[in-house]
Backbone atoms as SQL, in Angstrom:
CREATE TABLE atoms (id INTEGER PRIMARY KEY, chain TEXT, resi INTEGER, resn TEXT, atom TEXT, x REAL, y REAL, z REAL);
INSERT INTO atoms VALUES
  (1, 'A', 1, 'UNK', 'N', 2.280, 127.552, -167.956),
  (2, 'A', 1, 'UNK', 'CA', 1.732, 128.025, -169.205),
  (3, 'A', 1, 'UNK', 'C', 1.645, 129.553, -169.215),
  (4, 'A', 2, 'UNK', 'N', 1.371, 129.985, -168.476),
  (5, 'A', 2, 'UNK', 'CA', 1.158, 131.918, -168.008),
  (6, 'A', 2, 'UNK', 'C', 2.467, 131.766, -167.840),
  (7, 'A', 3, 'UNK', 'N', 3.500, 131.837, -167.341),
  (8, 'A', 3, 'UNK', 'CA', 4.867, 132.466, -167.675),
  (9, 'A', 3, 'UNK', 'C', 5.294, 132.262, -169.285),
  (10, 'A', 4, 'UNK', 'N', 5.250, 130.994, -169.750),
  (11, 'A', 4, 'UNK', 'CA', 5.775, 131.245, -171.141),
  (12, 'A', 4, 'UNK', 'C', 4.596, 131.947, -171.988),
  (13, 'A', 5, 'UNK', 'N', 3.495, 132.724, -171.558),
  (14, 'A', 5, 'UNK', 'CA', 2.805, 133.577, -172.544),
  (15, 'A', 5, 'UNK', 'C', 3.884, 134.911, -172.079),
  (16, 'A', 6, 'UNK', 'N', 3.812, 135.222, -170.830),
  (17, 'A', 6, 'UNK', 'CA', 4.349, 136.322, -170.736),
  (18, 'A', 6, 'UNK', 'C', 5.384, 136.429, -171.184),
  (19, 'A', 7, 'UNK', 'N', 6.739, 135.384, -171.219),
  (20, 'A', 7, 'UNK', 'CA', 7.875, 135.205, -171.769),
  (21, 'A', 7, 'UNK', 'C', 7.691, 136.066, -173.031),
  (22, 'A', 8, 'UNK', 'N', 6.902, 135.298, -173.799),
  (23, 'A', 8, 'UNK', 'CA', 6.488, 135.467, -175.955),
  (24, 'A', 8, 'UNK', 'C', 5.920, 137.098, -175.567),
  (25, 'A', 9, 'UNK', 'N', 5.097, 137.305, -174.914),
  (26, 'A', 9, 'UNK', 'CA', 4.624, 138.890, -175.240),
  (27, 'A', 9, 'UNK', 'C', 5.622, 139.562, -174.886),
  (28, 'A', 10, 'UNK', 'N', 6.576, 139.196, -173.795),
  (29, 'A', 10, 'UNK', 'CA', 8.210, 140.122, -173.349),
  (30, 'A', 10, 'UNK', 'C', 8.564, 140.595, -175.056),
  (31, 'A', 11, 'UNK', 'N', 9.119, 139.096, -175.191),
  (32, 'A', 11, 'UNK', 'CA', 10.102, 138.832, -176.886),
  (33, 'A', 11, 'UNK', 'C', 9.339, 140.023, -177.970),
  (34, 'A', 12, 'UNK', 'N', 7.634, 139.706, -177.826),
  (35, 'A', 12, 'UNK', 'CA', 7.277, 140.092, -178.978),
  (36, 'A', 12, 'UNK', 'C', 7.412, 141.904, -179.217),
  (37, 'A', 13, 'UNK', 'N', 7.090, 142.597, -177.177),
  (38, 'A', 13, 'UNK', 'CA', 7.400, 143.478, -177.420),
  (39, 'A', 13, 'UNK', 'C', 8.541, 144.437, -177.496),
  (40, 'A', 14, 'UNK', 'N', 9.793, 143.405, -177.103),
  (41, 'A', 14, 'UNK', 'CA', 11.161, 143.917, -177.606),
  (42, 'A', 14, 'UNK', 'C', 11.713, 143.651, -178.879),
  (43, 'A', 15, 'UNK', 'N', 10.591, 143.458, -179.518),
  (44, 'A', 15, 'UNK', 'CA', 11.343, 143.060, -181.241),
  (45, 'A', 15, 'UNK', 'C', 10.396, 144.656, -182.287),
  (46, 'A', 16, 'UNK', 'N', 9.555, 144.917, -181.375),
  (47, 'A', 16, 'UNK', 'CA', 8.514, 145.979, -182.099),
  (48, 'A', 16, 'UNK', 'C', 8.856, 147.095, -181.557),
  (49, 'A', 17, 'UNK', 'N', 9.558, 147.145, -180.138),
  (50, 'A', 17, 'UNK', 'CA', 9.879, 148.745, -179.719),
  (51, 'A', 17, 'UNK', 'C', 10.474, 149.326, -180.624),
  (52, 'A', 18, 'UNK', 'N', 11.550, 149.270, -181.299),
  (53, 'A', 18, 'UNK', 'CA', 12.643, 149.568, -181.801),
  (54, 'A', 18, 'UNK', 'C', 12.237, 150.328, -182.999),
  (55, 'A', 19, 'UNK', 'N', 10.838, 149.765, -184.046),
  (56, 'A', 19, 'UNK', 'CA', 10.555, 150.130, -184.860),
  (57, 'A', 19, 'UNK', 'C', 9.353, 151.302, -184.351),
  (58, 'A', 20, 'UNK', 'N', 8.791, 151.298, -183.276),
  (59, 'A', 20, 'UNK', 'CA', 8.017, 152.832, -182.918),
  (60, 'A', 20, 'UNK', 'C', 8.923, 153.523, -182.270),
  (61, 'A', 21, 'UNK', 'N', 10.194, 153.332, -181.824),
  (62, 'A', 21, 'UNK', 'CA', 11.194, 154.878, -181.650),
  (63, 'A', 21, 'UNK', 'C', 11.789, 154.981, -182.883),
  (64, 'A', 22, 'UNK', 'N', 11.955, 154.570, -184.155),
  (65, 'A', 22, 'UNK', 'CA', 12.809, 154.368, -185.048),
  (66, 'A', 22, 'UNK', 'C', 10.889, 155.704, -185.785),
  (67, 'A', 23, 'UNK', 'N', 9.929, 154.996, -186.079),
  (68, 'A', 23, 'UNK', 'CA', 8.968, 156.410, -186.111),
  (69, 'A', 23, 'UNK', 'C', 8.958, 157.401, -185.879),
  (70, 'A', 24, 'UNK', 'N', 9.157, 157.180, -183.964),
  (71, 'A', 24, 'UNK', 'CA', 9.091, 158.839, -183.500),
  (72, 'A', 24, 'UNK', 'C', 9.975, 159.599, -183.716),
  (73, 'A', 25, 'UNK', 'N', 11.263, 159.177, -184.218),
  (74, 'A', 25, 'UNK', 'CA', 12.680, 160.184, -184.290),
  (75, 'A', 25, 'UNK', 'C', 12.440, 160.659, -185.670),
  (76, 'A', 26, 'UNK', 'N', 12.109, 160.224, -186.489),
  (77, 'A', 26, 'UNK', 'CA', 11.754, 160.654, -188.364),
  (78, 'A', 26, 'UNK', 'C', 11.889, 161.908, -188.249),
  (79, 'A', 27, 'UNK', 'N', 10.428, 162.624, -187.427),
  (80, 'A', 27, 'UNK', 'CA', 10.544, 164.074, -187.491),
  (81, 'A', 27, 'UNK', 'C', 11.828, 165.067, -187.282),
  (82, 'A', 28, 'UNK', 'N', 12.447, 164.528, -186.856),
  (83, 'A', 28, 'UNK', 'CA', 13.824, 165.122, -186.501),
  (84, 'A', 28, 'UNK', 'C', 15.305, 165.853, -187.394),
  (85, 'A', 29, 'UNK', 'N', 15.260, 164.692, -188.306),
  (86, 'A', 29, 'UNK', 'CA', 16.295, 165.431, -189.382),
  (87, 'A', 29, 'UNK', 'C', 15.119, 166.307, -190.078),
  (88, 'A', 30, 'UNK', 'N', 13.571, 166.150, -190.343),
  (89, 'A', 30, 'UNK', 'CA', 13.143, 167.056, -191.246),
  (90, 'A', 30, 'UNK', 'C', 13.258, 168.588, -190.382),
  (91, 'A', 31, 'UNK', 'N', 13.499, 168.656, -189.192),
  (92, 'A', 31, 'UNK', 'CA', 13.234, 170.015, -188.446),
  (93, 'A', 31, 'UNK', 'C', 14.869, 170.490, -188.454),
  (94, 'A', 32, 'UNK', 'N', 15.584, 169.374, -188.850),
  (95, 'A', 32, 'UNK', 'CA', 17.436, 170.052, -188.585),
  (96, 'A', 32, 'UNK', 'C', 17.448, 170.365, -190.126),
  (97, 'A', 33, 'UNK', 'N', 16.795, 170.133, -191.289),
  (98, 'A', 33, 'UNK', 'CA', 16.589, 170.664, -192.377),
  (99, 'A', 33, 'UNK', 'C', 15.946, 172.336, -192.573),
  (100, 'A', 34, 'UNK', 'N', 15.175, 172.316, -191.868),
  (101, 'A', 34, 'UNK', 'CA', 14.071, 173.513, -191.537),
  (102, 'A', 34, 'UNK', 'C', 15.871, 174.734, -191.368),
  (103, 'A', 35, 'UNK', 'N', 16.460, 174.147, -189.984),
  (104, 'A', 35, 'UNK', 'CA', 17.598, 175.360, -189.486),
  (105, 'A', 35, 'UNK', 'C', 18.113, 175.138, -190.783),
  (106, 'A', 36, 'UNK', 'N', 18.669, 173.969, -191.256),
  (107, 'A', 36, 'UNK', 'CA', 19.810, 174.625, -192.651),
  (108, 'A', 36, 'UNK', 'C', 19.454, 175.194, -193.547),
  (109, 'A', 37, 'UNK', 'N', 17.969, 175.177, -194.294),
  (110, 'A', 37, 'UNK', 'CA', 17.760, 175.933, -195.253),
  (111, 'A', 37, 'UNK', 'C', 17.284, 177.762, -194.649),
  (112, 'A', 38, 'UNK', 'N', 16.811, 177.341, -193.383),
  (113, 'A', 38, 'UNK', 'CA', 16.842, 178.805, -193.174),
  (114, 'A', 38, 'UNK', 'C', 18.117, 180.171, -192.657),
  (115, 'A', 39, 'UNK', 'N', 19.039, 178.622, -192.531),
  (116, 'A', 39, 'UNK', 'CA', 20.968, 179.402, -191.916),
  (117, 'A', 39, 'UNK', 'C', 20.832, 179.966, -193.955),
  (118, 'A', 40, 'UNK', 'N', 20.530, 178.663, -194.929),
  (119, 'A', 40, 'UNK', 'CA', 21.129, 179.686, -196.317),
  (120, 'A', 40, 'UNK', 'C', 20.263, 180.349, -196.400),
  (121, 'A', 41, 'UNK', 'N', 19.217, 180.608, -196.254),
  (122, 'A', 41, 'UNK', 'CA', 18.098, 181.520, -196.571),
  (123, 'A', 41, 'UNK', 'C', 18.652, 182.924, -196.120),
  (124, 'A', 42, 'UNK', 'N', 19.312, 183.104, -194.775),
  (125, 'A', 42, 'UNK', 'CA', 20.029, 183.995, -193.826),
  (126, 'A', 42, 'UNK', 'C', 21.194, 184.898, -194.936),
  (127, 'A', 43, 'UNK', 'N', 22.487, 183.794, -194.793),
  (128, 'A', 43, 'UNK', 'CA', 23.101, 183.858, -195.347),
  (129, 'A', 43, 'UNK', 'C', 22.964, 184.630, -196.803),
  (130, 'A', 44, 'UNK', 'N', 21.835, 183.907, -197.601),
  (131, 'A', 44, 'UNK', 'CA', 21.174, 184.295, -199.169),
  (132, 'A', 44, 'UNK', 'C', 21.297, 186.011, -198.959),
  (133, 'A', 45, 'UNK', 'N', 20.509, 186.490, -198.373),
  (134, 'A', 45, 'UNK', 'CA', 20.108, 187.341, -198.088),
  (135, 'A', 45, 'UNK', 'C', 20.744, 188.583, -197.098),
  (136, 'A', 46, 'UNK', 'N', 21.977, 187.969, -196.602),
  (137, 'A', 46, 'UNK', 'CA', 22.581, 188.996, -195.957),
  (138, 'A', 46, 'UNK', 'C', 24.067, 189.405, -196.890),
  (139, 'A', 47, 'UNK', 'N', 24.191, 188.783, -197.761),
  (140, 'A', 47, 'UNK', 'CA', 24.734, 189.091, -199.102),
  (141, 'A', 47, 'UNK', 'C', 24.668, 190.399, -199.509),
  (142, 'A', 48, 'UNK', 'N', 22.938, 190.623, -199.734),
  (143, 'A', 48, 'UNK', 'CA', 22.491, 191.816, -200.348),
  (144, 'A', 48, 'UNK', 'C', 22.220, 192.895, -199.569),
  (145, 'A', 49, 'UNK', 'N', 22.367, 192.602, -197.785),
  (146, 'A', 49, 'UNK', 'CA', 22.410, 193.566, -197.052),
  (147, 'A', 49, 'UNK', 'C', 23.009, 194.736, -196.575),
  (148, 'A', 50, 'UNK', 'N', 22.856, 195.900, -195.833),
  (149, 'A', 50, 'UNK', 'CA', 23.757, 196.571, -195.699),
  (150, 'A', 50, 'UNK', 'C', 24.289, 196.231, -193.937),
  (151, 'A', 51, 'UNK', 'N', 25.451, 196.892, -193.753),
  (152, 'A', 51, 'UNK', 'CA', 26.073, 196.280, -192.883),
  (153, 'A', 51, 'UNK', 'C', 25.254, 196.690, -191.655),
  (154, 'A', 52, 'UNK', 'N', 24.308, 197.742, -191.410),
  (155, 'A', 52, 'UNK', 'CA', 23.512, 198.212, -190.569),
  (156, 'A', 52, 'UNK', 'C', 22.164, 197.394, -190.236),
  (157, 'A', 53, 'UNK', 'N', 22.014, 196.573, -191.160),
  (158, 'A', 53, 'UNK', 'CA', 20.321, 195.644, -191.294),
  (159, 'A', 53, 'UNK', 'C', 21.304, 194.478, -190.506),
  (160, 'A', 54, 'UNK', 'N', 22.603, 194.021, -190.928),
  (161, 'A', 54, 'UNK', 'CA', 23.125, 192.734, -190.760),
  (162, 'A', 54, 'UNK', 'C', 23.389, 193.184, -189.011),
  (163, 'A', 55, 'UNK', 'N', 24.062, 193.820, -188.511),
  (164, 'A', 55, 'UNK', 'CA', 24.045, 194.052, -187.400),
  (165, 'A', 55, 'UNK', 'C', 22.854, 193.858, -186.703),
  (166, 'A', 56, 'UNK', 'N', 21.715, 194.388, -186.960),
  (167, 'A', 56, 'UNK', 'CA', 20.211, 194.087, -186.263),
  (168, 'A', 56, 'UNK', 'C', 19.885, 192.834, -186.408),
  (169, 'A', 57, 'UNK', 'N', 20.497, 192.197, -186.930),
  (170, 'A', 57, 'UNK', 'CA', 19.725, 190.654, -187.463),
  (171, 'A', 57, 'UNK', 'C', 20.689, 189.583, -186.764),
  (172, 'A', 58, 'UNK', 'N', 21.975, 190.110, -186.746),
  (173, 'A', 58, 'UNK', 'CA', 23.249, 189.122, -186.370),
  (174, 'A', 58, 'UNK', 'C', 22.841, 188.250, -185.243),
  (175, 'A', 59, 'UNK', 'N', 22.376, 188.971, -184.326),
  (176, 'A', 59, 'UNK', 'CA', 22.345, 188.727, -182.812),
  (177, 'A', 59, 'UNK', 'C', 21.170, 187.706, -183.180),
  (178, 'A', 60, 'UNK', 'N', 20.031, 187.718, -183.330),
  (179, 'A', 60, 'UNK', 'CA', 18.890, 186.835, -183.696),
  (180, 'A', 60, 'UNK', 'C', 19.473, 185.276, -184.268),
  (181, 'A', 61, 'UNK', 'N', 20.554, 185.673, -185.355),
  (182, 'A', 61, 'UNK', 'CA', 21.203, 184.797, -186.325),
  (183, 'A', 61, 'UNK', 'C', 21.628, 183.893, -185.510),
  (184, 'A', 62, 'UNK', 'N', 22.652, 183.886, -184.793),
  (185, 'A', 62, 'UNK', 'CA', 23.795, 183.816, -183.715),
  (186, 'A', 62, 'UNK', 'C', 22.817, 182.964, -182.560),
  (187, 'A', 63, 'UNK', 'N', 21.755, 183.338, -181.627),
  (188, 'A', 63, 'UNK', 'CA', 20.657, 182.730, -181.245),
  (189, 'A', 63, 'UNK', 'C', 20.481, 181.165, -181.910),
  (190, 'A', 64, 'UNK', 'N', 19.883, 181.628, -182.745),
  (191, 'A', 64, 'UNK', 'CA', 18.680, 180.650, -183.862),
  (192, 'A', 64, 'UNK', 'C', 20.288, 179.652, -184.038),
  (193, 'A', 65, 'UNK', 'N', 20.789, 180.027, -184.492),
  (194, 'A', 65, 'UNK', 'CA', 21.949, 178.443, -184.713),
  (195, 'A', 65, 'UNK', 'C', 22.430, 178.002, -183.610),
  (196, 'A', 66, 'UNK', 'N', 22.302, 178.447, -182.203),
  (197, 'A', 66, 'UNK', 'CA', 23.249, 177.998, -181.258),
  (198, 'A', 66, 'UNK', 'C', 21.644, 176.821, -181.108),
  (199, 'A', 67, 'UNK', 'N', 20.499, 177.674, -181.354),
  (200, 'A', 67, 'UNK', 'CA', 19.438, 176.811, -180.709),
  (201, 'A', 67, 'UNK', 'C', 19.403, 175.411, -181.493),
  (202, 'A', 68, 'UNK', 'N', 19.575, 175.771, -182.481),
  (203, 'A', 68, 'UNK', 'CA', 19.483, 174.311, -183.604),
  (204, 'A', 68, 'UNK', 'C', 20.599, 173.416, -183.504),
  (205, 'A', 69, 'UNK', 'N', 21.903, 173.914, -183.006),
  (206, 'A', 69, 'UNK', 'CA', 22.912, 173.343, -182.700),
  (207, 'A', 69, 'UNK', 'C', 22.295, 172.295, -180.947),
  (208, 'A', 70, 'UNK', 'N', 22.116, 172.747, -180.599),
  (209, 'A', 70, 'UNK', 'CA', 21.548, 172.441, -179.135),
  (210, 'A', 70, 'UNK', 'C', 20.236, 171.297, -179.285),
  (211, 'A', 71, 'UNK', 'N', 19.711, 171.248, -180.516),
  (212, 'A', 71, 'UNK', 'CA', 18.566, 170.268, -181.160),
  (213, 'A', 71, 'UNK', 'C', 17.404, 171.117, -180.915),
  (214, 'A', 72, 'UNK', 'N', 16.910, 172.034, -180.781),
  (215, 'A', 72, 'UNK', 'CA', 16.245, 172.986, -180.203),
  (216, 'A', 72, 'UNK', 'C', 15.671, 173.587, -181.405),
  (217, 'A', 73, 'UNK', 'N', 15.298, 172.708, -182.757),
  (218, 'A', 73, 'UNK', 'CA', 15.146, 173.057, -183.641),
  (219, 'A', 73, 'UNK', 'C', 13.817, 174.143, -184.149),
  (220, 'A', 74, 'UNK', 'N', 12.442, 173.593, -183.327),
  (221, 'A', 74, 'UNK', 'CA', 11.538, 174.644, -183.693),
  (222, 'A', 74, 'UNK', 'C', 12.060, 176.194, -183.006),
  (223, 'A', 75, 'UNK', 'N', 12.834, 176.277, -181.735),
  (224, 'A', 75, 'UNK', 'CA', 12.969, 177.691, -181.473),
  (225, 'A', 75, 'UNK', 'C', 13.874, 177.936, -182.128),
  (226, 'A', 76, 'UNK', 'N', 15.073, 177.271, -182.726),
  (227, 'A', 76, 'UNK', 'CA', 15.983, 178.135, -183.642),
  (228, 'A', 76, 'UNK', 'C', 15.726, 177.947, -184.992),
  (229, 'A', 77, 'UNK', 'N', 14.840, 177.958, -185.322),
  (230, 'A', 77, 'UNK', 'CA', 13.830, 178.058, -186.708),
  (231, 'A', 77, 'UNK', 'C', 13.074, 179.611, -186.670),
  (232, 'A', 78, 'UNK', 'N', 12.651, 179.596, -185.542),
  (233, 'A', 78, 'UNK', 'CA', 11.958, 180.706, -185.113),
  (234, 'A', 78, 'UNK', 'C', 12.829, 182.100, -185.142),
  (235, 'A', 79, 'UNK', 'N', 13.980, 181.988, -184.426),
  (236, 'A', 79, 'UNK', 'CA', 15.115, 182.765, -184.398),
  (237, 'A', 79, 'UNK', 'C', 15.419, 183.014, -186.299),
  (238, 'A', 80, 'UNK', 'N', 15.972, 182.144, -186.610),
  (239, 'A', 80, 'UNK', 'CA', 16.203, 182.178, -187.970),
  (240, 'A', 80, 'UNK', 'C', 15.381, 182.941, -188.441),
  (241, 'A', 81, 'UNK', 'N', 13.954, 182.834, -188.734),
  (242, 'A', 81, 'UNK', 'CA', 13.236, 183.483, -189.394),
  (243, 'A', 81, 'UNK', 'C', 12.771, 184.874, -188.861),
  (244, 'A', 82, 'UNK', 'N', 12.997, 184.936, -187.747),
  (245, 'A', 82, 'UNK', 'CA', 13.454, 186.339, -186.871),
  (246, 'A', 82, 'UNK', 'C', 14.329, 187.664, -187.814),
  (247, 'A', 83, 'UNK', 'N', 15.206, 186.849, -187.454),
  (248, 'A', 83, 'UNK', 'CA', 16.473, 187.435, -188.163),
  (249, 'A', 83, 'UNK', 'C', 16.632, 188.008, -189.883),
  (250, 'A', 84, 'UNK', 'N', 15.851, 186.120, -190.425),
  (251, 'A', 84, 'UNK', 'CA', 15.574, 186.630, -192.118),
  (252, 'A', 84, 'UNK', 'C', 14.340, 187.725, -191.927),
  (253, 'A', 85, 'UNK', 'N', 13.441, 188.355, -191.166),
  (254, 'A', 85, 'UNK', 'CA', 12.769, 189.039, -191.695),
  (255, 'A', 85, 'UNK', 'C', 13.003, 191.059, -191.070),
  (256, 'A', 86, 'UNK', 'N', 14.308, 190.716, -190.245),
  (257, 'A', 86, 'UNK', 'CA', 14.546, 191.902, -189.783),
  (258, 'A', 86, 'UNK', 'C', 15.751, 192.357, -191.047),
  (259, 'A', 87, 'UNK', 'N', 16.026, 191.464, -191.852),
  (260, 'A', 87, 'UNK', 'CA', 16.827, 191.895, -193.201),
  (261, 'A', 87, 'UNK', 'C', 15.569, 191.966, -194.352),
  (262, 'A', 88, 'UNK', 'N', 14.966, 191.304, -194.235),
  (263, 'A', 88, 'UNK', 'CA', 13.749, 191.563, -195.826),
  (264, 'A', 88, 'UNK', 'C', 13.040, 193.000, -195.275),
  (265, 'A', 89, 'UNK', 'N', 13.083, 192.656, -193.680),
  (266, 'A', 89, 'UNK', 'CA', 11.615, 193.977, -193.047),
  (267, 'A', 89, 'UNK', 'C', 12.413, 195.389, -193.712),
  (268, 'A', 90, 'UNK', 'N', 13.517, 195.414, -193.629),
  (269, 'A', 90, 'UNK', 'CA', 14.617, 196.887, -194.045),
  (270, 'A', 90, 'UNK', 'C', 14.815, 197.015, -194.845),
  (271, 'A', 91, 'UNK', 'N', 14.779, 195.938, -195.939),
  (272, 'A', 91, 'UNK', 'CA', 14.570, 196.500, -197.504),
  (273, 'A', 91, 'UNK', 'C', 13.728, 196.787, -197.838),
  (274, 'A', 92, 'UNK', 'N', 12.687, 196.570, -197.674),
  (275, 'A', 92, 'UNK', 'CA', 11.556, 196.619, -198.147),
  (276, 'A', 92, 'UNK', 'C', 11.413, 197.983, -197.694),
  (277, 'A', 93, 'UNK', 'N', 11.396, 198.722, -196.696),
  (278, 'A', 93, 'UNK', 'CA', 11.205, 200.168, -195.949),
  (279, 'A', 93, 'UNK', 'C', 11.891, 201.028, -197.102),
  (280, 'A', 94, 'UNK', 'N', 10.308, 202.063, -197.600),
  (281, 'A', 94, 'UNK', 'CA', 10.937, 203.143, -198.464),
  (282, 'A', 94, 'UNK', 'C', 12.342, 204.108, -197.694),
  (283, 'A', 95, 'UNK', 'N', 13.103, 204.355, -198.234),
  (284, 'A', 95, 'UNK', 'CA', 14.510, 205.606, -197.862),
  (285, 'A', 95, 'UNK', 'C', 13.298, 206.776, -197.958),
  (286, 'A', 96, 'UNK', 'N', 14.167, 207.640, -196.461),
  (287, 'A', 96, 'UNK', 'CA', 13.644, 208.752, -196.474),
  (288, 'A', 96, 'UNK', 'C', 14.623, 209.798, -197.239);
């Protein structure tokens, strides 16, 4: 009688794993979303740059996607937004 309980709790908990890793992965495309809107956010914005801001930022750029490429998504989020703010930080700076 104790082996076929344990048998049914085996079954029951290989029929339920599947749906708490199928949970824990969710977060995942929302953070590979995070890198793509911040690669166009990049992109958006280095449009309007000059080729001297884009150079300071490239290297950051270049970073941040290899990291998101790698699944490494909160640090190449981080990078990304690195990068977008070393192009907003230089416009924004009055010309002397």
């Amino acid at each position: 009688m104790k082996i076929r309980h344990a048998v049914i709790a085996s079954a029951a908990a290989l029929a339920i794993a599947p749906a708490a890793f199928a949970q824990e992965a969710a977060p995942a495309p929302q953070a590979g979303q995070d890198c793509a809107s911040l690669q166009a956010q990049y992109d958006q914005a280095a449009a309007a740059a000059t080729a001297e801001q884009l150079s300071a930022a490239k290297a950051a750029r270049d970073e941040g996607a290899k990291l998101c490429s790698e699944g490494k998504s909160m640090e190449g989020a981080a990078k990304l937004q690195e990068a977008i703010s070393q192009i907003s930080g230089s416009t924004q700076q009055p010309r002397s």
